[in-house]
Structures are given as structure tokens and as C-alpha cells.
NUBAGU-483716 format. One record per residue: x, y, z of N, C-alpha, C, CB in turn; residue number from 1; residue in three letters. Coordinates in pm, 1 decimal, always signed. Atoms other than C-alpha are relative to their C-alpha. Glycine has a CB too. Layout:
BEGIN
n_X X | n_Y Y | n_Z Z | ca_X X | ca_Y Y | ca_Z Z | c_X X | c_Y Y | c_Z Z | cb_X X | cb_Y Y | cb_Z Z | num NUM | residuo Ala
...
END
This chain:
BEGIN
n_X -96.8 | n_Y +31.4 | n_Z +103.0 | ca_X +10792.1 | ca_Y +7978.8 | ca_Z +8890.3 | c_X +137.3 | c_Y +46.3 | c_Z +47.1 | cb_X -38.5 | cb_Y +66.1 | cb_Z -135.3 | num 1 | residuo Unk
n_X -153.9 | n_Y -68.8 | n_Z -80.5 | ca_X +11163.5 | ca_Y +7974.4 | ca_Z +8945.2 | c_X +77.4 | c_Y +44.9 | c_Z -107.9 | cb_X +109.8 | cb_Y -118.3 | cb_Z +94.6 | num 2 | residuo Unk
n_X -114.8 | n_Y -45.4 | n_Z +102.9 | ca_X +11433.6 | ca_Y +8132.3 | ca_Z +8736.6 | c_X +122.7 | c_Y -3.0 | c_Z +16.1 | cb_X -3.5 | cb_Y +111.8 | cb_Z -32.8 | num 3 | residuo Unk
n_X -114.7 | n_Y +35.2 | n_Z -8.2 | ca_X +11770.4 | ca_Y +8009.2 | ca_Z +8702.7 | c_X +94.0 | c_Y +103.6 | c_Z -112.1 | cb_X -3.7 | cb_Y -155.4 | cb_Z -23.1 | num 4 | residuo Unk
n_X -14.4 | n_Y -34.5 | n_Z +131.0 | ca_X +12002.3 | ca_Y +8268.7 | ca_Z +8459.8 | c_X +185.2 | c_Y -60.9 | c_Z +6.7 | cb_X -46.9 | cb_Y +194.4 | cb_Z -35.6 | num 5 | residuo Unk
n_X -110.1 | n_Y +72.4 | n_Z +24.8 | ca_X +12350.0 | ca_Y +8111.9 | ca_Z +8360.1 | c_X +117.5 | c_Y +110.7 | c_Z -21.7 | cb_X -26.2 | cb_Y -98.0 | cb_Z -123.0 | num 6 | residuo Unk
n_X -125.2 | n_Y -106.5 | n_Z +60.5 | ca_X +12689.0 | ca_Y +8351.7 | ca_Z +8334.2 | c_X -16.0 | c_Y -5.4 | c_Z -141.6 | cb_X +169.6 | cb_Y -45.5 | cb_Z +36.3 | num 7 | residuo Unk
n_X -0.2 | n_Y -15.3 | n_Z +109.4 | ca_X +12753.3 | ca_Y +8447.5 | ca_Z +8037.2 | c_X +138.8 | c_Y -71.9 | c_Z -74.8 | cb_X -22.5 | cb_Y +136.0 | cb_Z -9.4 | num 8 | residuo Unk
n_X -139.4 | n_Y +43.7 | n_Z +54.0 | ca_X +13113.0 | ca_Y +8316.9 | ca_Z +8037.4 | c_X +26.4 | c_Y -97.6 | c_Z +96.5 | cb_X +120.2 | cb_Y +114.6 | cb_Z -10.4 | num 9 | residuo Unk
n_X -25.1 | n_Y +132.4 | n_Z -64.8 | ca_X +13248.2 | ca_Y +7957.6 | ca_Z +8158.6 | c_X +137.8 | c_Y -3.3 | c_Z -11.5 | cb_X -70.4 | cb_Y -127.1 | cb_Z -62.9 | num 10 | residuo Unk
n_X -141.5 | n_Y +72.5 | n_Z +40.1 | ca_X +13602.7 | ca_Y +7880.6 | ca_Z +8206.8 | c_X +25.9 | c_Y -42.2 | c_Z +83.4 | cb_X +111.4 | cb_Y +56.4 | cb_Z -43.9 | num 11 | residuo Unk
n_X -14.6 | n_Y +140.7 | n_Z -65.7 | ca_X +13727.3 | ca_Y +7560.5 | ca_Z +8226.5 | c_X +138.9 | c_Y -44.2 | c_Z -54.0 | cb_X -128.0 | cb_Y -113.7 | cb_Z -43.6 | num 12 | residuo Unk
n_X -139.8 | n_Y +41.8 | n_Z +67.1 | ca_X +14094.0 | ca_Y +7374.1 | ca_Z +8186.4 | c_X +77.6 | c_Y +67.4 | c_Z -23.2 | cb_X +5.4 | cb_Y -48.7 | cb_Z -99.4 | num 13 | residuo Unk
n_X -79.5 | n_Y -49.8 | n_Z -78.1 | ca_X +14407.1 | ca_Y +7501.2 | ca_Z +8202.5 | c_X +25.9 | c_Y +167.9 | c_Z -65.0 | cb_X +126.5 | cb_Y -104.4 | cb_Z +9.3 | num 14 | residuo Unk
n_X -55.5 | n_Y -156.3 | n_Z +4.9 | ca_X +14503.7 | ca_Y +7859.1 | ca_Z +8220.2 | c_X -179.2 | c_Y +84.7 | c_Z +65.3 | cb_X +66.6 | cb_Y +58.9 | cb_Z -228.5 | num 15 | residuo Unk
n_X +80.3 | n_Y -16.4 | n_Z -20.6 | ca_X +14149.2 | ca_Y +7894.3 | ca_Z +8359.4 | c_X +11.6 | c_Y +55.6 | c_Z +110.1 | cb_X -55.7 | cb_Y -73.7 | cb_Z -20.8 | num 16 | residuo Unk
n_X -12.3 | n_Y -82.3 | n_Z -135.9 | ca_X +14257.4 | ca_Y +8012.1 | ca_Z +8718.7 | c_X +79.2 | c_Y +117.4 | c_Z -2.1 | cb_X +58.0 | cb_Y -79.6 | cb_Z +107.8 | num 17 | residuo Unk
n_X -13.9 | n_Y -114.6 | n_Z +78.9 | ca_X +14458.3 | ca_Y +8257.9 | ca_Z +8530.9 | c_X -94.4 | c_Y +107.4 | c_Z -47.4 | cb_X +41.1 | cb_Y -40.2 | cb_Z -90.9 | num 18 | residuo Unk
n_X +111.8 | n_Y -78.9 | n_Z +108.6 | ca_X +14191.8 | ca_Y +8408.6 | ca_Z +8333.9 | c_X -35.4 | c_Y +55.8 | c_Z +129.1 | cb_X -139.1 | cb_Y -91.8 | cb_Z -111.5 | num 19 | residuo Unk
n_X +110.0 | n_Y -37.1 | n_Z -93.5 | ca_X +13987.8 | ca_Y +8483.1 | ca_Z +8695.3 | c_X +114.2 | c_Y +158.6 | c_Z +53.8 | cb_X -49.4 | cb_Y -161.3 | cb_Z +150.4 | num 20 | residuo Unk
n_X -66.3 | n_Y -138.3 | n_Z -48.1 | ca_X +14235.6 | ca_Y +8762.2 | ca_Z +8792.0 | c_X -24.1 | c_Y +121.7 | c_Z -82.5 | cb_X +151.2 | cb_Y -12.3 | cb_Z +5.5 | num 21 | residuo Unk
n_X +68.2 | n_Y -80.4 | n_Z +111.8 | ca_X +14117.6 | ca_Y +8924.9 | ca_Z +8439.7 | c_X -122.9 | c_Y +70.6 | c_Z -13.4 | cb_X -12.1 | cb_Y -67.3 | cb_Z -85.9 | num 22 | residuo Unk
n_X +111.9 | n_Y -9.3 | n_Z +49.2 | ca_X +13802.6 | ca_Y +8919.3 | ca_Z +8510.1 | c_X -39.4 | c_Y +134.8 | c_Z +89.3 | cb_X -85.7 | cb_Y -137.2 | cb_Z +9.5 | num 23 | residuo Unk
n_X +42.1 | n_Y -90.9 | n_Z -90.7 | ca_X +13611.2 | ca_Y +9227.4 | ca_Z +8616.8 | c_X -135.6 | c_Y -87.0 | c_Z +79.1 | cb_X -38.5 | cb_Y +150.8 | cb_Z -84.4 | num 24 | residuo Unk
n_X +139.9 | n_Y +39.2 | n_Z -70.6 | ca_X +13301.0 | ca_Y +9181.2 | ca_Z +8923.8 | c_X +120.4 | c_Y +4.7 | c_Z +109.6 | cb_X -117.5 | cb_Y -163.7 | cb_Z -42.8 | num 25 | residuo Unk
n_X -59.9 | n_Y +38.1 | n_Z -108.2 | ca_X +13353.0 | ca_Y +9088.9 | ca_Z +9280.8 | c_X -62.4 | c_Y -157.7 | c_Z +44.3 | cb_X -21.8 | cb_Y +118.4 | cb_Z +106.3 | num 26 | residuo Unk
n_X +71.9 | n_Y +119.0 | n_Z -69.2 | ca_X +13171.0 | ca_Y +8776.9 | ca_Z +9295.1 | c_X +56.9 | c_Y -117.9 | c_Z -98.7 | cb_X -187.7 | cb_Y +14.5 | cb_Z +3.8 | num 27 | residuo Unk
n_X +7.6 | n_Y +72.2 | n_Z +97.2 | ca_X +13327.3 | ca_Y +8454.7 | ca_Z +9131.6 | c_X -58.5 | c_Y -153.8 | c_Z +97.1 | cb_X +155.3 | cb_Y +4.8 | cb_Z -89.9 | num 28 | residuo Unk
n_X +41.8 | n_Y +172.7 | n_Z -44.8 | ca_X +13192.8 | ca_Y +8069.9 | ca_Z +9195.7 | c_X +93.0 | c_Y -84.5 | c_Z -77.0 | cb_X -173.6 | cb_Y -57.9 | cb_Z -47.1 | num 29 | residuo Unk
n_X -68.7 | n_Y +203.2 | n_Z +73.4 | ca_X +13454.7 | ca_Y +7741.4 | ca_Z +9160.3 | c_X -85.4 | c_Y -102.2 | c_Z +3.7 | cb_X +133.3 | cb_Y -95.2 | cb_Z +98.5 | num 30 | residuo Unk
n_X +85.3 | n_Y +116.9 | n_Z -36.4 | ca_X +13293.1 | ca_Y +7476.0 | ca_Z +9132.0 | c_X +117.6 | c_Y -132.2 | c_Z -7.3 | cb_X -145.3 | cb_Y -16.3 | cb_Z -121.2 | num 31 | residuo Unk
n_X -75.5 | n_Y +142.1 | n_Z -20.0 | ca_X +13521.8 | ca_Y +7144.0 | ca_Z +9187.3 | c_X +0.3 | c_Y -129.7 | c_Z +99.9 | cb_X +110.2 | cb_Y +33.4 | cb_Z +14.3 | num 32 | residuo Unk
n_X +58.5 | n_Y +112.1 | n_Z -113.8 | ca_X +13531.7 | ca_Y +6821.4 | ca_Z +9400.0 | c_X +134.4 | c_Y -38.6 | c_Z +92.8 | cb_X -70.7 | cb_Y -163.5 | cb_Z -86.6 | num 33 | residuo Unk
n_X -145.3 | n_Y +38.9 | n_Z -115.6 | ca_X +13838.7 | ca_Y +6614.9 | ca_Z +9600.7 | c_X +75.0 | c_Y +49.6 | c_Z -84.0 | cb_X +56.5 | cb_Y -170.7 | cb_Z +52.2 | num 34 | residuo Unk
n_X -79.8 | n_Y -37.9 | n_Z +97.3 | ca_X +14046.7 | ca_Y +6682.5 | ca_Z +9293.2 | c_X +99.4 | c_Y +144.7 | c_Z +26.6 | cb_X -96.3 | cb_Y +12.0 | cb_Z -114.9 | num 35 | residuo Unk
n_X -63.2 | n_Y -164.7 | n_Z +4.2 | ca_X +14081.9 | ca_Y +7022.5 | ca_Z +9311.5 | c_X +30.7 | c_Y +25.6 | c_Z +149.2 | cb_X -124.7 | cb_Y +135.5 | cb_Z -63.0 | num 36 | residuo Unk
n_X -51.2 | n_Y -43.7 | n_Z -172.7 | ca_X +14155.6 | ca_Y +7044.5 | ca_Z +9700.2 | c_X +144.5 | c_Y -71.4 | c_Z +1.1 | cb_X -121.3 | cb_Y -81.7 | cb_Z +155.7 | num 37 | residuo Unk
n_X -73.1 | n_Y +122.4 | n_Z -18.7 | ca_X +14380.8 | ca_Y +6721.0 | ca_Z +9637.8 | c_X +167.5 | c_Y +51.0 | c_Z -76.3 | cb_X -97.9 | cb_Y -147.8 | cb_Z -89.3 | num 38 | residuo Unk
n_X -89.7 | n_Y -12.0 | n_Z +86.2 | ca_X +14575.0 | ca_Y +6905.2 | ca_Z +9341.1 | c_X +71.7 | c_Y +127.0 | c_Z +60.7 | cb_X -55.9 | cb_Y +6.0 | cb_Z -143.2 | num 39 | residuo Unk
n_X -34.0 | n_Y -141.9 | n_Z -9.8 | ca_X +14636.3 | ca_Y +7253.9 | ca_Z +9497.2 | c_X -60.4 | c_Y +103.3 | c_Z -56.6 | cb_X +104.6 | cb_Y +16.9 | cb_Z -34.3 | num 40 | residuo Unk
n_X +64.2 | n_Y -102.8 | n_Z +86.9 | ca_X +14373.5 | ca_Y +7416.5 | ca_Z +9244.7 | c_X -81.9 | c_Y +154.2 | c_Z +146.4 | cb_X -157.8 | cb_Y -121.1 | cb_Z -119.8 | num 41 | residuo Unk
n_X +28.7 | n_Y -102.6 | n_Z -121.0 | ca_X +14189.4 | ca_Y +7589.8 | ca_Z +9597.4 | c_X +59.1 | c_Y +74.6 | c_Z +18.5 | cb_X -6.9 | cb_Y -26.8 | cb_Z +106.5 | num 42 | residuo Unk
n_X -115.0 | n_Y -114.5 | n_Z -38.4 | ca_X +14483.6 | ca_Y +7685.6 | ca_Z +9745.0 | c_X +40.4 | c_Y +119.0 | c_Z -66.7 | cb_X +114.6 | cb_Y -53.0 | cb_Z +5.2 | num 43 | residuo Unk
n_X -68.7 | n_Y -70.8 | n_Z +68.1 | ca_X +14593.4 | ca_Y +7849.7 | ca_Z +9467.6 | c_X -75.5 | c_Y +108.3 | c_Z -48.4 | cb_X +56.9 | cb_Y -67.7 | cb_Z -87.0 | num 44 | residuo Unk
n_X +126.3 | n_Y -76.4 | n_Z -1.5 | ca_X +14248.1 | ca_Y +8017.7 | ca_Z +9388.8 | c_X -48.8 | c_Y +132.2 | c_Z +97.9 | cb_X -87.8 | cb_Y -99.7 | cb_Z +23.6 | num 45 | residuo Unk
n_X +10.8 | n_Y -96.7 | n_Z -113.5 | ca_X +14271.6 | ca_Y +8190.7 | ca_Z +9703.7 | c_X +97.0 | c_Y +132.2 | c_Z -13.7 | cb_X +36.5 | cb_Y -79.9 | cb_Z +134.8 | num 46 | residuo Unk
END
């Protein structure tokens, strides 16, 4: 049997790459596609 467990918190849309500097941990996951490479969201993530 496998077990998948989900964050507890999702953020999405704008002021959302904001919020990640808030957050406590050391581990976060983006998830996005061409868009977000295309728009500067990566770059800026970094």
C-alpha cells in the first residue's frame, strides 16, 4: 500500500511567491509549466 499525504497549505495566484518567503521549513515545491519560465515566475522564485 502506498501513502500519499498532501501539505497542509496551498498557495496559488498572485502574491503567492510573496507568501513563500513567510513561510517557515526548508523544503518548498513549485509546481508550473512553460508559463511560469516564459513569465519570469522561476527566475524570480529563486
Amino acid at each position: 500500500m502506498a501513502r500519499f499525504i498532501t501539505p497542509r497549505d496551498i498557495y496559488y495566484g498572485r502574491g503567492a511567491l510573496a507568501q513563500l518567503r513567510r513561510l517557515e521549513g526548508r523544503r518548498t515545491v513549485l509546481v508550473g509549466g512553460v508559463m511560469g519560465k516564459e513569465n519570469g515566475f522561476l527566475q524570480r522564485a529563486e
